[in-house]
Structures are given as structure tokens and as C-alpha cells.
N, C-alpha and C positions, 0 to 999 in steps of 0.2 A: 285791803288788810295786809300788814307788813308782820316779819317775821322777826320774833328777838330773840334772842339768847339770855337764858337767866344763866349764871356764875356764880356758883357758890362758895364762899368763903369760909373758913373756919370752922367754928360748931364744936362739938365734941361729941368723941365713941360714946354710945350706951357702957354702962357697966355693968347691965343685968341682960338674961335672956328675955324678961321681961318688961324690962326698959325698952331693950331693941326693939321689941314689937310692939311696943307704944308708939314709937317714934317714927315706924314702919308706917303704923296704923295713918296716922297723921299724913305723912308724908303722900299716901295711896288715897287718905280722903282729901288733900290739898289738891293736888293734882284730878282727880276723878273730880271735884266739883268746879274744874275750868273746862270740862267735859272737850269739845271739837277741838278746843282752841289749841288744846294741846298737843304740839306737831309730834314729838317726840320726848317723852317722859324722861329721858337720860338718864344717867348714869352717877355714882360715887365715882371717882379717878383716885389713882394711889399717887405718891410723891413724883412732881414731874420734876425735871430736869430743863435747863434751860440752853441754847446755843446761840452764842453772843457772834457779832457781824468779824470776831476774829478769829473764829475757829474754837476760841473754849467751851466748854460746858462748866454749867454748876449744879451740882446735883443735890440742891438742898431746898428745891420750891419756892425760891424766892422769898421776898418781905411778906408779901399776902398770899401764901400758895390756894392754888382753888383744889376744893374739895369736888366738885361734880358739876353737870350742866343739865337744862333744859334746853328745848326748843322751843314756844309760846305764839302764836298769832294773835293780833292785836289789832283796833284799830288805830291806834295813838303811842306815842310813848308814855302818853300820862295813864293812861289805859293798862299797859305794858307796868309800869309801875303798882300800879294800885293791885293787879293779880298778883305781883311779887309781894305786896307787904303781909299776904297771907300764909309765907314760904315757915315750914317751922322749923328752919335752920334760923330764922331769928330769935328763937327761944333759948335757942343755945351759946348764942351769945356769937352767932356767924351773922356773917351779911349775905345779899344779895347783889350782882352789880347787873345792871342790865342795861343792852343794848342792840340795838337793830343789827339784822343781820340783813348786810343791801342786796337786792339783786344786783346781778352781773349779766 
């Protein structure tokens, strides 16, 4: 069984206190029904920052900046895929990108 990383893309803030904890809810029942598999629930990330091979930074998160990750165990990448189409940052108009994370 191989390790992916889900990346989250996009999506959008709740604008209710009650929105948020719908979206919470989802997020806590998405995760909690891939039960073991899930290495590490992770995290929302704020605006990152980027360091280019010449010393710059750009601090504006890039073309697609990621919103937050998971950690995932899978048997397959297609496996790995199909747990992601259930992510409900797709509802909000975010993506998913996912990909193995190789042993070293």
C-alpha cells in the first residue's frame, strides 16, 4: 500500500458560522469514512510564498495556490483517485490534485 498526498486547490471561505460547520461537518464525515487509510487528516495552509532557483520570492501563491493537504494510503493511484472524488472542496468549485508520495 503506497502513500499519496491529496492538494487542495481553491474552494471558497464559508460566509456563515453555520455554513462553516456544514462544510466542517462534510469535511470530518469525508475523511472519517476513509477510516485507516487516512495517514494524516491535514491541515487548511494560509498564502504561501514561493523561492525561485535565483533567490526571489513571490508572495502571491502562485497560478493555482493550494488551500491544504492530506496524507491518504491507497492501494493504486486509481484507488487514490476515486477516495479523492469524494473530497467536498469539489463542491466549491476547488480541486483535488493527487499524488504518490515515494519512499526514499
Amino acid at each position: 500500500m503506497a502513500k499519496y498526498v491529496f492538494i487542495y486547490h481553491g474552494g471558497k471561505m464559508p460566509e456563515s458560522e453555520e455554513e462553516g460547520a456544514k462544510v466542517m461537518a462534510e469535511w470530518q464525515a469525508w475523511l472519517g469514512g476513509m477510516g485507516e487509510a487516512v495517514v494524516d487528516p491535514g491541515n487548511p495552509v494560509g498564502l504561501s510564498s514561493t523561492v525561485h532557483g535565483n533567490g526571489t520570492v513571490s508572495e502571491n501563491g502562485g497560478s493555482n495556490p493550494v488551500a491544504g493537504y492530506s496524507l491518504v494510503n491507497a492501494d493504486s493511484m486509481a484507488q487514490a483517485l476515486d477516495k479523492a472524488k469524494g473530497c467536498p472542496i469539489l463542491k466549491a468549485n476547488g480541486s483535488v490534485e493527487v499524488a504518490e508520495a515515494m519512499e526514499m
